[in-house]
N, C-alpha and C positions, 0 to 999 in steps of 0.2 A: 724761599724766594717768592716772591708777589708778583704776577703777573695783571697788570693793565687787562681786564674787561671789556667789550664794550657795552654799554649801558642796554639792556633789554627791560626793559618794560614789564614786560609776560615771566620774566627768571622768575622762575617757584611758584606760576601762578599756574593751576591745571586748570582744563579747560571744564572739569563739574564745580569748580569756585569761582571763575569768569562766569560762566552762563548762572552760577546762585545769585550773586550779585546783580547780575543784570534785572532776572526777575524779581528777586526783590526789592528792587528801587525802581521800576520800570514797568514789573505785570508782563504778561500776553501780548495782553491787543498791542500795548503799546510797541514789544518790542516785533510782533507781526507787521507793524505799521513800517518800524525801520527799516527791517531784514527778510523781504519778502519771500518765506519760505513754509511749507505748509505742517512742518515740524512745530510753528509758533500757533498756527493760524487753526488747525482741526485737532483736537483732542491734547494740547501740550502737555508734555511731562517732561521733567531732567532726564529721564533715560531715552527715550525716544528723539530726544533732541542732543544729546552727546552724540549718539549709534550715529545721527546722520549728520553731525558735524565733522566725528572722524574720520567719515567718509567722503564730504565734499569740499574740497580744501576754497573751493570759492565762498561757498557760505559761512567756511572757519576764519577766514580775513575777513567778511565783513561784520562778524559777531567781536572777532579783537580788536577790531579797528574801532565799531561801535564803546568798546571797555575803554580802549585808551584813549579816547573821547571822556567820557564817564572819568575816568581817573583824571587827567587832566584839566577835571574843570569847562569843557571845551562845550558838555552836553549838559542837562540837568537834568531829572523827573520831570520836571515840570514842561520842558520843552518838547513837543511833539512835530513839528518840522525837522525834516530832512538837509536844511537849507546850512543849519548850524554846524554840521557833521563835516569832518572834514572829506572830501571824496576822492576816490581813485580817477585817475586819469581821463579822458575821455576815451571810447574806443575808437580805434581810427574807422572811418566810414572809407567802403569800396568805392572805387573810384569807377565810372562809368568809360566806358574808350566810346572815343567819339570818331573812330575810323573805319570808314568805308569800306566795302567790301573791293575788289578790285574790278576793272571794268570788264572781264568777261566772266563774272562770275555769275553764277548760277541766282545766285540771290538776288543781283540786280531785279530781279522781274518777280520777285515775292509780293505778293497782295499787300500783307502788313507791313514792308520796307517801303514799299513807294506811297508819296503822296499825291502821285495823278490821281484824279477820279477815273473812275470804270467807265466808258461808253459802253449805254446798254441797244 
């Protein structure tokens, strides 16, 4: 019986034949320039850059994401902007509260909360 897959990308690809491919159609700098990690950037080697890809699963999505890019079509060698890539989400930015302290509150009469000037 044949069971439906669903389509991965990465099936059968390890990640010391993802990272060969990258650097050999891409180099260092170039892929230090994508994947801003200092595994690319100071002394690169396949082994030193696996140890620390198995370890940092952020840096391992965007080394794959970088490949299925590269597979795809979507990247080239020859392209060195960022811009072409496709990217993860934004991160949500924190939101500031714009709520006042309450009116007997100690902080009312904080130096860096209020904007009266000081009578000297």
């Amino acid at each position: 019986m044949t069971e439906n897959q669903p389509k991965d990308p990465l099936h059968g690809v390890t990640l010391e034949k993802l990272l060969t491919v990258l650097v050999d159609n891409f180099g260092w700098p170039a892929l230090a320039g994508q994947v801003n990690i200092n595994c690319f950037k100071s002394d690169p080697s396949i082994k030193s850059s696996l140890k620390f890809l198995r370890r940092t699963p952020w840096a391992r999505k965007e080394v794959e994401t970088l490949y299925l890019d590269f597979v795809e079509g979507l990247l080239k060698p020859d392209m060195s902007s960022k811009s072409k890539r496709r990217s993860a989400p934004a991160p949500a930015t924190k939101k500031v509260s714009s709520a006042k302290p309450a009116a007997d509150s100690p902080w009312n009469n904080h130096p860096l909360l209020t904007n009266k000037p000081k009578s000297q």
